[in-house]
Steps between C-alpha positions, in 0.01 A plus 500: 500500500419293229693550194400244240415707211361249327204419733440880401547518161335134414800251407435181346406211691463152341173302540251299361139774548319555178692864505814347421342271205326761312664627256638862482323671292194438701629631790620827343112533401450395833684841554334710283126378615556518847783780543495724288097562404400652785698810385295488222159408644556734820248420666600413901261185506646374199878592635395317813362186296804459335686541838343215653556292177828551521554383851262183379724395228851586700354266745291217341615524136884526594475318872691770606592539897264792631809719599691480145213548363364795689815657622607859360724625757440820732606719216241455262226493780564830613510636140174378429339602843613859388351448175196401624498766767582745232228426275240505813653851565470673179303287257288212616546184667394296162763629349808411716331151551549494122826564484626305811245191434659542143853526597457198707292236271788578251805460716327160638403336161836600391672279808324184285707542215825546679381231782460228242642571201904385474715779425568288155124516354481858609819585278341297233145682532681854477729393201176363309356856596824718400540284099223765368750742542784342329462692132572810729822392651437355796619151661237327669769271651714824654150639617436199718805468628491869642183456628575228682833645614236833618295220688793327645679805597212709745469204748901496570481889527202484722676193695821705480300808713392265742797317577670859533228657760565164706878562495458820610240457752714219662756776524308697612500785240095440386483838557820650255286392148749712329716220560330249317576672202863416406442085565174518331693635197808273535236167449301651240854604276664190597175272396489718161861396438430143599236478230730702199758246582194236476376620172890525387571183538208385322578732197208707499515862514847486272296568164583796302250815517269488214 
């Protein structure tokens, strides 16, 4: 069983394509364009469109290989066969190709920012996005840094189930999932401490509550 979240979830991967030199902002419209109008436009050709555009840039624009760029996991397949199947059911087929077209085009445009953007710009990009809201309170700075703790943070836990079900199955015990509980739990406390004692020793998280 594979358990390399990233390859999932889209982890960076240094290169020289024309993904990785355009500049951020432009693939964050890239975003909005391609993965998140068809919610607006609903229309399935349109959702479909932007589907295949997405793949085309993935591939071509950001050179990636056809299985990071394509690959979702079993999971997410069978969620959007039953949304599709759903729709066809009770509502009509152009509808659930909306929605899983949709759902697709966004999560693969997305896999260009992450892809080819180092983990430093993005930080940068969401800080420059987060000053607005400075005369309110917030810290841009702080903002980024838990976002990219969030982002850093799913792949171990999703690596952390894997590495667990292989355990068990090599023990054969693939069938008590109960049991995957209590390790599960262990890593993700135990990684949570490892990054308090990270942000400790930096001296972040030590200011006084406003």
């Amino acid at each position: 069983m594979r358990t390399d979240a990233s390859a999932f979830l889209g982890g960076y991967r240094a290169g020289n394509s024309p993904a990785h030199r355009m500049p951020v902002w432009s693939k964050y419209l890239l975003v909005l364009l391609v993965g998140v109008t068809p919610f607006f436009v609903k229309q399935w050709w349109f959702s479909l469109s932007c589907l295949a555009l997405a793949v085309i840039i993935d591939l071509v624009v950001a050179k990636m290989a056809v299985r990071t760029a394509l690959s979702i996991g079993a999971p997410l397949w069978i969620t959007n066969a039953l949304i599709l199947a759903y729709h066809c059911f009770f509502t009509t087929w152009q509808r659930g190709v909306i929605y899983v077209a949709g759902l697709l085009a966004c999560l693969y445009v997305a896999r260009l920012v992450t892809c080819t953007t180092d983990p430093g710009a993005l930080m940068d990009a969401i800080v420059t996005l987060a000053r607005p809201l400075q005369p309110l309170g917030a810290k841009p700075e702080k903002f980024a840094l838990t976002i990219a703790l969030m982002w850093s943070t799913i792949p171990y836990l999703v690596g952390s189930i894997g590495q667990v079900k292989e355990a068990a199955k090599a023990r054969g015990l693939e069938r008590s999932s109960w049991r995957f509980l209590i390790p599960m739990f262990v890593g993700a406390v135990g990684h949570a401490l490892e990054i308090g004692e990270a942000l400790k020793a930096r001296g972040l998280g030590d200011e006084d509550p406003i």
